[in-house]
PAZAMAR-275046 format. One record per residue (C-alpha): residue number from 1; chain; y, z, x. Coordinates in nm, 2 decimals. Layout:
BEGIN
<drense NUM 'A' <Y Z X>>
...
END
This chain:
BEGIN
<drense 1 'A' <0.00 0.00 0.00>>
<drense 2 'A' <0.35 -0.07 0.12>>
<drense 3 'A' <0.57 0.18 0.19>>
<drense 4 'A' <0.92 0.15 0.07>>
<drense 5 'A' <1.12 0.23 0.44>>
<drense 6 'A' <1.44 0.33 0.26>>
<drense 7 'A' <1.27 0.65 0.07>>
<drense 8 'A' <1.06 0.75 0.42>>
<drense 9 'A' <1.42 0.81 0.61>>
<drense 10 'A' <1.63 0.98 0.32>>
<drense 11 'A' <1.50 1.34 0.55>>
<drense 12 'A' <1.71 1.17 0.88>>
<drense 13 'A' <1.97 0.99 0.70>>
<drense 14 'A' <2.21 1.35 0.84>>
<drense 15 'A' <2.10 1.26 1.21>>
<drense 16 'A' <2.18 0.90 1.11>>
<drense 17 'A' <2.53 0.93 1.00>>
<drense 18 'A' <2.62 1.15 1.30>>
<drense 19 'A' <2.44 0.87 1.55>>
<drense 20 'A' <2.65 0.61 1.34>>
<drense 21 'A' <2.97 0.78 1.37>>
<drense 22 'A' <2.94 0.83 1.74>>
<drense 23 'A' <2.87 0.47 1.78>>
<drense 24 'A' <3.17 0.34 1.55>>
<drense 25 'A' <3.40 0.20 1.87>>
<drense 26 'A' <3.08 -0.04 1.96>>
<drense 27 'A' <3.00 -0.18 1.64>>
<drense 28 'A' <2.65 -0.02 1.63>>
<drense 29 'A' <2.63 0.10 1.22>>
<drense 30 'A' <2.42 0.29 1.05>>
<drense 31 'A' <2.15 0.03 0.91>>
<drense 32 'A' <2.14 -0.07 1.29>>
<drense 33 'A' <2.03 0.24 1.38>>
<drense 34 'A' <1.78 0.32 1.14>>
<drense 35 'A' <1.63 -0.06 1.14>>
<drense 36 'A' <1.55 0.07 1.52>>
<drense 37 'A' <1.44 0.41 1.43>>
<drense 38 'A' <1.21 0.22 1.18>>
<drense 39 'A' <1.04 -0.07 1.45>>
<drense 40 'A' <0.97 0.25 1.67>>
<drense 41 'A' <0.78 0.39 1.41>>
<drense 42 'A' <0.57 0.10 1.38>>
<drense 43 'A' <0.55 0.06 1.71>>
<drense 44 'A' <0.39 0.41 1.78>>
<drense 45 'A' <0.11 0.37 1.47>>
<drense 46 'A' <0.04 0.04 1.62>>
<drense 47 'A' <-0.03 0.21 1.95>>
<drense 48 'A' <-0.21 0.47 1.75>>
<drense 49 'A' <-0.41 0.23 1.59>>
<drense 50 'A' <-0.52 0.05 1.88>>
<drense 51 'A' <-0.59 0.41 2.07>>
<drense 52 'A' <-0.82 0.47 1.75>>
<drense 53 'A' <-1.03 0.16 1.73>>
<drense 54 'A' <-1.10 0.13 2.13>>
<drense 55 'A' <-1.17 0.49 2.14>>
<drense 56 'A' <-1.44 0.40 1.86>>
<drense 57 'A' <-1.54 0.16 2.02>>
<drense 58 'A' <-1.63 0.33 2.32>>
<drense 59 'A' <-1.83 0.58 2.14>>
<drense 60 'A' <-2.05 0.35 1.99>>
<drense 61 'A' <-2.12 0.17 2.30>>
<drense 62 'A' <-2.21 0.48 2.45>>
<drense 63 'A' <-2.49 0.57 2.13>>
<drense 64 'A' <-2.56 0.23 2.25>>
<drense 65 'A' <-2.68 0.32 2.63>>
<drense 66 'A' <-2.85 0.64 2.49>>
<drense 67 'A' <-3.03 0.41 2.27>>
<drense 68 'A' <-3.17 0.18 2.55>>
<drense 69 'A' <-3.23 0.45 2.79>>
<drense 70 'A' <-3.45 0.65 2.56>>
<drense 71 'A' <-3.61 0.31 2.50>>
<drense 72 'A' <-3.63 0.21 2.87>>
<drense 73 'A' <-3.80 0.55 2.94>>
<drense 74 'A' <-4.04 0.50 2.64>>
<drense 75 'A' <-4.08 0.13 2.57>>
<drense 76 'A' <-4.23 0.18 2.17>>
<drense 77 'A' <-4.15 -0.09 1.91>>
<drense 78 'A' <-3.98 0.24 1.74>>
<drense 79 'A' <-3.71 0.28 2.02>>
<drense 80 'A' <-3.69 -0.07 2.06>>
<drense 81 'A' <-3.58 -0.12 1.72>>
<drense 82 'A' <-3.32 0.17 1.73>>
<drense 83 'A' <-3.19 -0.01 1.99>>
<drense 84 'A' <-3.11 -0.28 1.78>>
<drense 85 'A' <-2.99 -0.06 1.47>>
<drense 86 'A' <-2.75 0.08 1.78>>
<drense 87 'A' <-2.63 -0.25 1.92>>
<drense 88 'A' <-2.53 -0.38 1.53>>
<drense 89 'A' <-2.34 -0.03 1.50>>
<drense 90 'A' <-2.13 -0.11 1.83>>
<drense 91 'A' <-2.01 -0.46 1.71>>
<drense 92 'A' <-1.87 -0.29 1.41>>
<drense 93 'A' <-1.60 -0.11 1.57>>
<drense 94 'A' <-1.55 -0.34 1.82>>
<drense 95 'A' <-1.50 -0.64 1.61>>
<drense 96 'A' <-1.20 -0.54 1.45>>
<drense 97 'A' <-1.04 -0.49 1.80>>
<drense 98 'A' <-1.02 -0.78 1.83>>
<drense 99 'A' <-0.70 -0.81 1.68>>
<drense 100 'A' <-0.54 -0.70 1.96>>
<drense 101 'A' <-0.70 -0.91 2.18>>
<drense 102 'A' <-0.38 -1.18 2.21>>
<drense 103 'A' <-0.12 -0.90 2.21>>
<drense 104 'A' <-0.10 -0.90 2.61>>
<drense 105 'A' <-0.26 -0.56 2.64>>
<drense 106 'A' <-0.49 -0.43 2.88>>
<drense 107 'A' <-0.77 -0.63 2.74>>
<drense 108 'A' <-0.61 -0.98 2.86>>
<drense 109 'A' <-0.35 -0.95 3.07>>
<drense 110 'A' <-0.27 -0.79 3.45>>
<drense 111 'A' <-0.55 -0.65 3.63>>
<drense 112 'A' <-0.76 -0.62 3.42>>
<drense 113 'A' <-0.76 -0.92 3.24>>
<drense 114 'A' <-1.12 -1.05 3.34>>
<drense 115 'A' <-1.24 -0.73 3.08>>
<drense 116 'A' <-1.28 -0.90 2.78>>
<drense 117 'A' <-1.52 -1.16 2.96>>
<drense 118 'A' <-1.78 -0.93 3.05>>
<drense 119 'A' <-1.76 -0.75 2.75>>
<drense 120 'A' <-1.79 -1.03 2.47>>
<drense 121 'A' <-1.82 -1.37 2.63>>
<drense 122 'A' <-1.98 -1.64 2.47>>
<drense 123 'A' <-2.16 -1.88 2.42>>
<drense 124 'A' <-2.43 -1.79 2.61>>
<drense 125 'A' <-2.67 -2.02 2.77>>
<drense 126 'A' <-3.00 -1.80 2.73>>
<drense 127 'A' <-3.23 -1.94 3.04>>
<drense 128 'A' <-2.93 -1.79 3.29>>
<drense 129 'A' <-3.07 -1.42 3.22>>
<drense 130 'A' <-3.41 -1.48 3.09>>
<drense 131 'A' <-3.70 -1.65 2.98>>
<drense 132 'A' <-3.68 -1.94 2.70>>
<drense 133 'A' <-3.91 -2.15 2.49>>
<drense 134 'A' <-4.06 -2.41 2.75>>
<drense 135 'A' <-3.93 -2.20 3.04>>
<drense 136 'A' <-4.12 -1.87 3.13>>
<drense 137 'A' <-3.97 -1.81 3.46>>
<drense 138 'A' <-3.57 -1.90 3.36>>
<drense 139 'A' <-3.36 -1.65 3.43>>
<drense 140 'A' <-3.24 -1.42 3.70>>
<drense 141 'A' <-3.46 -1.24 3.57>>
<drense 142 'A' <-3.72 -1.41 3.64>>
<drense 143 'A' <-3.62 -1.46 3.98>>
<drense 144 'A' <-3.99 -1.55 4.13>>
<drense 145 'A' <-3.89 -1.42 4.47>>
<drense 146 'A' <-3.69 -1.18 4.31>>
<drense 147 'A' <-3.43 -1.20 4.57>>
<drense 148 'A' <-3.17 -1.13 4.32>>
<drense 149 'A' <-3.14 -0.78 4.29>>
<drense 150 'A' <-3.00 -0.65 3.93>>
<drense 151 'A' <-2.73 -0.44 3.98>>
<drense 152 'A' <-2.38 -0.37 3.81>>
<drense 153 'A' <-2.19 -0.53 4.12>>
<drense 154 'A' <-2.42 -0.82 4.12>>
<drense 155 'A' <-2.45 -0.93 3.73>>
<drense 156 'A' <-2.04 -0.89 3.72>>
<drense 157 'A' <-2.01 -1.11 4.01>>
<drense 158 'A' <-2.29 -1.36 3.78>>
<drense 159 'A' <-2.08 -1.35 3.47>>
<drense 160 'A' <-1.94 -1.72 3.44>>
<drense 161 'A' <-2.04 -1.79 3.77>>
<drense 162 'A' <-1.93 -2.15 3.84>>
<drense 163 'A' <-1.69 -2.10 3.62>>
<drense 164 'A' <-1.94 -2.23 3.38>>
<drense 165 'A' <-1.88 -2.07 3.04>>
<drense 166 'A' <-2.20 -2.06 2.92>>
<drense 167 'A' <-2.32 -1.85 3.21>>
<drense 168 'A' <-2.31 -1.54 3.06>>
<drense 169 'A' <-2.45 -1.28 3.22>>
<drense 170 'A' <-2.31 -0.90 3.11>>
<drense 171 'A' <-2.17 -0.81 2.80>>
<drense 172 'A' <-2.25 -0.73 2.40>>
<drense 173 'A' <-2.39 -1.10 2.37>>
<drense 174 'A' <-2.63 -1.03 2.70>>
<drense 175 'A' <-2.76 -0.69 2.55>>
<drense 176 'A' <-2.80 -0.89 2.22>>
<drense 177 'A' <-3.00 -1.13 2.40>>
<drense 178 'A' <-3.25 -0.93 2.57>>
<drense 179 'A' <-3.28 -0.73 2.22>>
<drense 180 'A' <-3.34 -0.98 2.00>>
<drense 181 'A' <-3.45 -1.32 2.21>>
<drense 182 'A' <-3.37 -1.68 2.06>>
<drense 183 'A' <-3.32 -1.76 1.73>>
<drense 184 'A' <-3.57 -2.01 1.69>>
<drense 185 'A' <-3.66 -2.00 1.32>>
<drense 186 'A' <-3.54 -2.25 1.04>>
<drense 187 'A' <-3.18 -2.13 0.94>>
<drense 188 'A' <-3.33 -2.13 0.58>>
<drense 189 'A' <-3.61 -1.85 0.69>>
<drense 190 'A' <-3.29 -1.61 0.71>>
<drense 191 'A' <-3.47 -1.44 0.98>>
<drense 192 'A' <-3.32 -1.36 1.33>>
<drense 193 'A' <-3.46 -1.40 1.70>>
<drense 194 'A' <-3.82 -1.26 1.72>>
<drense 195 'A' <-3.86 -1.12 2.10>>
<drense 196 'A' <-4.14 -0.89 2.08>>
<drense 197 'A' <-4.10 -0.50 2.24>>
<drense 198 'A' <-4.40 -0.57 2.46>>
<drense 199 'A' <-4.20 -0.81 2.66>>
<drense 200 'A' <-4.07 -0.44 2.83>>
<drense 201 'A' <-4.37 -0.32 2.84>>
<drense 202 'A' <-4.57 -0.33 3.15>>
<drense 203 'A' <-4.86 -0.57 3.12>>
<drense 204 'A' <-4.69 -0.69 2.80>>
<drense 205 'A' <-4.61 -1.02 2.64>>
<drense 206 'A' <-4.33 -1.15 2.94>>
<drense 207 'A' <-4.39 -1.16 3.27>>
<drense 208 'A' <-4.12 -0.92 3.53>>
<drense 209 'A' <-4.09 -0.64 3.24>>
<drense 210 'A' <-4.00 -0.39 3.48>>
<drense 211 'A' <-3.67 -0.62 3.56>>
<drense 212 'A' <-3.62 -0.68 3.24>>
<drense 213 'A' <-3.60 -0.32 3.18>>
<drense 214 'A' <-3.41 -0.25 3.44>>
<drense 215 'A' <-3.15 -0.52 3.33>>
<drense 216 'A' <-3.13 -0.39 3.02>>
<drense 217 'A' <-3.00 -0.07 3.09>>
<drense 218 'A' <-2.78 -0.16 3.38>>
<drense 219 'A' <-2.60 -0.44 3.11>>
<drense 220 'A' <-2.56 -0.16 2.89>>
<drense 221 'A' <-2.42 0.06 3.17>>
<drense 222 'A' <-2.17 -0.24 3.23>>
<drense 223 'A' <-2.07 -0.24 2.85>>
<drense 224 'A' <-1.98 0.16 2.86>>
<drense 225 'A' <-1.80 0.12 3.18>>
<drense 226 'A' <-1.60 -0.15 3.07>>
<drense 227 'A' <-1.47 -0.03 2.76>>
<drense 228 'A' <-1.39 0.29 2.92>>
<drense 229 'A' <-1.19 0.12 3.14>>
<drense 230 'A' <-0.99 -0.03 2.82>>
<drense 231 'A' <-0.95 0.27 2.69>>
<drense 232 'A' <-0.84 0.46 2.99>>
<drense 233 'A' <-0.61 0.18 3.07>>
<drense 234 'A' <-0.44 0.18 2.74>>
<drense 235 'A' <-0.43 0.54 2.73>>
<drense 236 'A' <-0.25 0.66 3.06>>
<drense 237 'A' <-0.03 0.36 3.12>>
<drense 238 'A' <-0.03 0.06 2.87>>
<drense 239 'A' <0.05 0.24 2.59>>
<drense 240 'A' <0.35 0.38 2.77>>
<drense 241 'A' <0.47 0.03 2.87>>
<drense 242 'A' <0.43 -0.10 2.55>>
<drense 243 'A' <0.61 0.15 2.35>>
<drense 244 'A' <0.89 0.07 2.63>>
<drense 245 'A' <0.91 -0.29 2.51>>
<drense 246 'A' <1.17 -0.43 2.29>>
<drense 247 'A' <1.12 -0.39 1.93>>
<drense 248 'A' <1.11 -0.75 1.90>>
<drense 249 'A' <0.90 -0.80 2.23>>
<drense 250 'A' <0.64 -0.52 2.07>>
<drense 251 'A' <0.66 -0.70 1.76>>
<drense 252 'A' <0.63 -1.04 1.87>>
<drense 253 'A' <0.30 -0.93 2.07>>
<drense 254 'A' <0.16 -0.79 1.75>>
<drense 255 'A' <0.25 -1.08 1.54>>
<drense 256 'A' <0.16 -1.31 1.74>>
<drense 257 'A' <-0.18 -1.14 1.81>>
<drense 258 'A' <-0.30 -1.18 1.49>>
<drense 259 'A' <-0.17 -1.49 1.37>>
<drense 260 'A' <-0.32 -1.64 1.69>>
<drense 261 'A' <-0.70 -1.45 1.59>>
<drense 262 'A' <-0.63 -1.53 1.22>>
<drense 263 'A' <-0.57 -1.90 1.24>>
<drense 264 'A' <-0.72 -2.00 1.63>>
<drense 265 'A' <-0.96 -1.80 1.74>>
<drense 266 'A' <-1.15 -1.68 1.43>>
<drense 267 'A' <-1.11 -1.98 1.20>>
<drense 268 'A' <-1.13 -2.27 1.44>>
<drense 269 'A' <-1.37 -2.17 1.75>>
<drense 270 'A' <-1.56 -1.90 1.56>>
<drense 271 'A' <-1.60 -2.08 1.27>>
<drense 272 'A' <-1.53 -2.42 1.21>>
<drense 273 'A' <-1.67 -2.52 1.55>>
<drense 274 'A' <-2.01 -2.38 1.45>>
<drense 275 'A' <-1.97 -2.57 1.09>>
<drense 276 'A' <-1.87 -2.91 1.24>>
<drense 277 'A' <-2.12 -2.91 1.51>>
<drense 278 'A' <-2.41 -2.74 1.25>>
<drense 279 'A' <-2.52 -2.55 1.57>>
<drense 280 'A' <-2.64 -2.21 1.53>>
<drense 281 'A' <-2.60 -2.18 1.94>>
<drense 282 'A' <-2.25 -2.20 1.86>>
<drense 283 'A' <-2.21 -1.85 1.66>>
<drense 284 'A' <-2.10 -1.56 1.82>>
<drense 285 'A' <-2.37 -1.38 1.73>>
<drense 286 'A' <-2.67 -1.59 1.71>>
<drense 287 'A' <-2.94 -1.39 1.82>>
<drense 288 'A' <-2.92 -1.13 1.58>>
<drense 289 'A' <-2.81 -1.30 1.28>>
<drense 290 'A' <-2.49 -1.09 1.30>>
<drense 291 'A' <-2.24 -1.38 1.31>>
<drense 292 'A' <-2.13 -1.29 0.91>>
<drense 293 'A' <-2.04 -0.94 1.02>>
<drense 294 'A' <-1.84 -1.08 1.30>>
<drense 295 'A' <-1.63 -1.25 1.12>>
<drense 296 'A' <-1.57 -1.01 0.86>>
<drense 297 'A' <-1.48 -0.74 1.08>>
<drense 298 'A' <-1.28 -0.99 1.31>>
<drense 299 'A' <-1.03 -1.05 0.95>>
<drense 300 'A' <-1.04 -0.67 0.93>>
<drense 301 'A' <-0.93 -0.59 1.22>>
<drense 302 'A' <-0.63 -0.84 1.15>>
<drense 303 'A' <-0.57 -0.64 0.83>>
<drense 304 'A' <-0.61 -0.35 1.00>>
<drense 305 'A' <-0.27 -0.46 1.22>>
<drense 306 'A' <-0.09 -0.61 0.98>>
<drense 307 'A' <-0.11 -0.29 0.77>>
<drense 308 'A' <-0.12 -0.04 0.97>>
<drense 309 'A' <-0.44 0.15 0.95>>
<drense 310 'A' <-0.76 0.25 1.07>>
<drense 311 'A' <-1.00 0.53 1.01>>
<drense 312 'A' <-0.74 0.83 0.98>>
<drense 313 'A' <-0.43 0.63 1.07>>
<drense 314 'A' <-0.22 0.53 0.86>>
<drense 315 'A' <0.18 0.44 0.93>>
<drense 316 'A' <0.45 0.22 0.88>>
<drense 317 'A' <0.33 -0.19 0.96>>
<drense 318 'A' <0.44 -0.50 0.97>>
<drense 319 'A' <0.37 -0.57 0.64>>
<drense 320 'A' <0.62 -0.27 0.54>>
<drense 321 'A' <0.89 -0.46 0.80>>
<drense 322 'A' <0.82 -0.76 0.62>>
<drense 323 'A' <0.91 -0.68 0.29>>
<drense 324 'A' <1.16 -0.46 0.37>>
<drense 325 'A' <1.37 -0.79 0.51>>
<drense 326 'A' <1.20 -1.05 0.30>>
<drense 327 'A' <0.96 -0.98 -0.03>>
<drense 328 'A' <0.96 -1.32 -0.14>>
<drense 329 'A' <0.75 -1.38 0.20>>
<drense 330 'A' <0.56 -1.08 0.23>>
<drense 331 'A' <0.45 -1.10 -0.17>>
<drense 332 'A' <0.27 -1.47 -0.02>>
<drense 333 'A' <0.15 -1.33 0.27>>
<drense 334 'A' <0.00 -1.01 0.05>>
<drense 335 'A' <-0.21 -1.31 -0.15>>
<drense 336 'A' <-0.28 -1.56 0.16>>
<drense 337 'A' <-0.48 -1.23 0.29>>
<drense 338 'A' <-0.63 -1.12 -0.01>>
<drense 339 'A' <-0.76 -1.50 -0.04>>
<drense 340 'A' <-0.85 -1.50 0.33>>
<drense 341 'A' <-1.07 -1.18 0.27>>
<drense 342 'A' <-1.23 -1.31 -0.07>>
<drense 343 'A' <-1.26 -1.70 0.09>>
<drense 344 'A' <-1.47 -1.47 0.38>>
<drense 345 'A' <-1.69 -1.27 0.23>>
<drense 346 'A' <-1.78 -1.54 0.00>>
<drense 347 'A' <-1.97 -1.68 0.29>>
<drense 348 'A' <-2.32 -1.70 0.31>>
<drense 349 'A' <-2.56 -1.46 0.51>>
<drense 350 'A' <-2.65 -1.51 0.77>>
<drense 351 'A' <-2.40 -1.73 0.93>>
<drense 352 'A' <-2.62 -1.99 1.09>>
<drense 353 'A' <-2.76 -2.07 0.66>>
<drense 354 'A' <-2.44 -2.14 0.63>>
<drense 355 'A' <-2.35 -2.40 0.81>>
<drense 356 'A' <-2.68 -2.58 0.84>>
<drense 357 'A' <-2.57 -2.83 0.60>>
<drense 358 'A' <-2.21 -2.89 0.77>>
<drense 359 'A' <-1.90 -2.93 0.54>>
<drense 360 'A' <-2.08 -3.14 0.26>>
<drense 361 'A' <-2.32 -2.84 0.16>>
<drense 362 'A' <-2.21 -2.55 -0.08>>
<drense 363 'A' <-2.23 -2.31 0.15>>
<drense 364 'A' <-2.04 -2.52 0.39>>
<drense 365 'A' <-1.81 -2.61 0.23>>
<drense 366 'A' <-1.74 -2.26 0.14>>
<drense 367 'A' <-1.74 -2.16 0.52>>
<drense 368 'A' <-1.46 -2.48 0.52>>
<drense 369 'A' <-1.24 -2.27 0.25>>
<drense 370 'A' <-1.25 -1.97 0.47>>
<drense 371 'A' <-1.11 -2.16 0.75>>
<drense 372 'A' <-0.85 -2.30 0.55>>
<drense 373 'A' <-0.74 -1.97 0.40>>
<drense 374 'A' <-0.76 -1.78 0.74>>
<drense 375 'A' <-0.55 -2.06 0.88>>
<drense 376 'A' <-0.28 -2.02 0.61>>
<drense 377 'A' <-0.23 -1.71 0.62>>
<drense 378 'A' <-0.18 -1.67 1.05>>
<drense 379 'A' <0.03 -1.98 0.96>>
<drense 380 'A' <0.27 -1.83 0.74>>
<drense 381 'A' <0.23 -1.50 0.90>>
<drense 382 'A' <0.44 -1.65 1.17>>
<drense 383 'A' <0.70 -1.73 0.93>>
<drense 384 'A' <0.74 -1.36 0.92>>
<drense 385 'A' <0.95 -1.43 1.26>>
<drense 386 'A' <1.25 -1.55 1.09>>
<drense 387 'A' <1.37 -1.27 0.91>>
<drense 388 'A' <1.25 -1.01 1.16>>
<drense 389 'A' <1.45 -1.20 1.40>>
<drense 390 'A' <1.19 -1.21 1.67>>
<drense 391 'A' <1.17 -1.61 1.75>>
END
């Protein structure tokens, strides 16, 4: 729900008058002031917000590690699949963060801008970290003279290596992987990748388990200390530069964030790539069948932004800035997102169904209608710009 920004400042409109009457031989007035007072505001929930959701994040990926380690020390089929139920629980709090990823935070930009490819790269090509159908010794894991040794130094210095892409070797997508195997059933089975537990086991179903195992755990490792380093990042000095910025600088960045996810990254290479080519291999989550969830939570997060809440926060937003300056625009943007979010979750399940038929199948062509409404609304969202007067 908006909140209207005049009736939250009526308890500071004393401090107000006295700031605008000491500024009267500059020109600075009293809407001035308060129209600062009020970008601040949003400023610090959205710092709060994004505090919130990494810290999340991080939690879950660390359930995450517990999960595999109990299963690495006792390789049953009933840890194995509770390291599964874990690794779906992770991607939910981490999909909506990415709504901050285009902000130029600590997740993109400076030194630690290579973070966000070894935590969520893909594609993947699967025969760079393991075995695939026709190809029992692909893989560094399957490294036949095993002369690559699998440590945390050495898969980070793998991931993208060539600067090939495809060559993923660390990361939620890697875990996923090694958890689920390929997809390689019919899309219209609705069933995800098959990899049996006994390919940890020793004497299993796979050949190197004990690598594999060992792999497993140090990729998870990777995960936990990545996003710790995100979160410690943002913590102790981003979130100080950022709430330094220029309201219109921090606003720009937040805009432009989600407009950018909403109408580029989301609704053209996460979806309508995958729909055009009819390539499951191009979902972002295509091992697991997760791809749906994805994309759900990649639109929440983007809510979540524009808004201004998540889990117990819950502040002034751009969408209160918005219709404080112009309510014509921010009544359209209110329905662009509520059709984005119906357009979405009328999408099939799982993802890969979906799109099997391309544009000219009913789910298709439903998938198509999500792109165009995610596309309108970062479009017009941008709009917002104008009477903000952030250009």
């Amino acid at each position: 729900m908006k909140r209207p920004i005049s009736k939250l400042y009526v308890l500071s409109a004393f401090a107000l008058i006295l700031s605008a009457c000491s500024n009267d031989d500059n020109g600075t007035s009293e809407v001035d002031e308060k129209e600062v007072l009020v970008r601040a505001e949003v400023m610090e929930n959205y710092a709060d917000v994004v505090q919130a959701n990494y810290a999340a994040a991080l939690a879950d990926a660390q359930a995450l590690q517990t999960a595999i380690d109990t299963f690495v020390a006792d390789p049953t089929e009933v840890n194995f699949e509770a390291s599964k139920i874990a690794w779906l629980a992770s991607r939910e709090s981490y999909g909506t963060t990415e709504a901050f990823r285009f902000a130029n935070g600590p997740i993109d930009t400076g030194d630690t801008e290579d973070l966000e490819g070894l935590l969520n790269s893909w594609p993947m090509d699967e025969a760079y970290v393991d075995y695939v159908e026709g190809d029992a010794t692909a893989g560094l894991i399957n490294d036949t003279d095993a002369t690559f040794e699998i440590t945390k130094a050495n898969l980070v210095v793998k991931n993208g290596e060539g600067d090939t892409e495809e060559n993923v070797s660390v990361g939620y997508h890697a875990i996923e992987f090694l958890l689920w195997g390929q997809d390689l059933t019919n899309p219209s089975e609705k069933i995800s990748g098959q990899r049996p537990f006994t390919d940890f086991v020793d004497g299993g179903t796979a050949a190197n388990q004990d690598r594999r195992r060992t792999y497993l755990q140090v990729v998870a490792e990777l995960l936990v200390d990545n996003l710790q380093e995100v979160v410690d990042t943002w913590s102790t000095s981003y979130k100080a530069t950022f709430l330094a910025l220029s309201e219109k600088e921090a606003l720009n960045n937040m805009l432009g964030s989600i407009a950018e996810l909403s109408s580029s990254e989301l609704a053209v290479e996460r979806m309508a790539v995958a729909l055009n080519n009819q390539d499951q291999e191009d979902e972002h989550s295509c091992f697991s069948d997760n791809t749906h969830r994805d994309i759900r939570l990649n639109l929440e997060g983007v809510k979540n932004v524009y808004t201004g809440a998540y889990g117990s926060v819950n502040g002034l937003s751009l969408a209160d800035l918005i219709a404080e300056v112009d309510a014509d625009l921010a009544s359209e943007l209110d329905t662009l997102l509520a059709a984005a979010e119906t357009a979405v979750n009328a999408t099939a399940i799982p993802f890969d169904f979906a799109i099997a038929q391309g544009k000219t199948g009913v789910e298709g062509a439903k998938v198509q209608e999500a792109v165009v409404a995610l596309q309108a609304f970062g479009n017009k969202l941008l709009e917002a710009k104008t009477p903000l007067e952030i250009n």
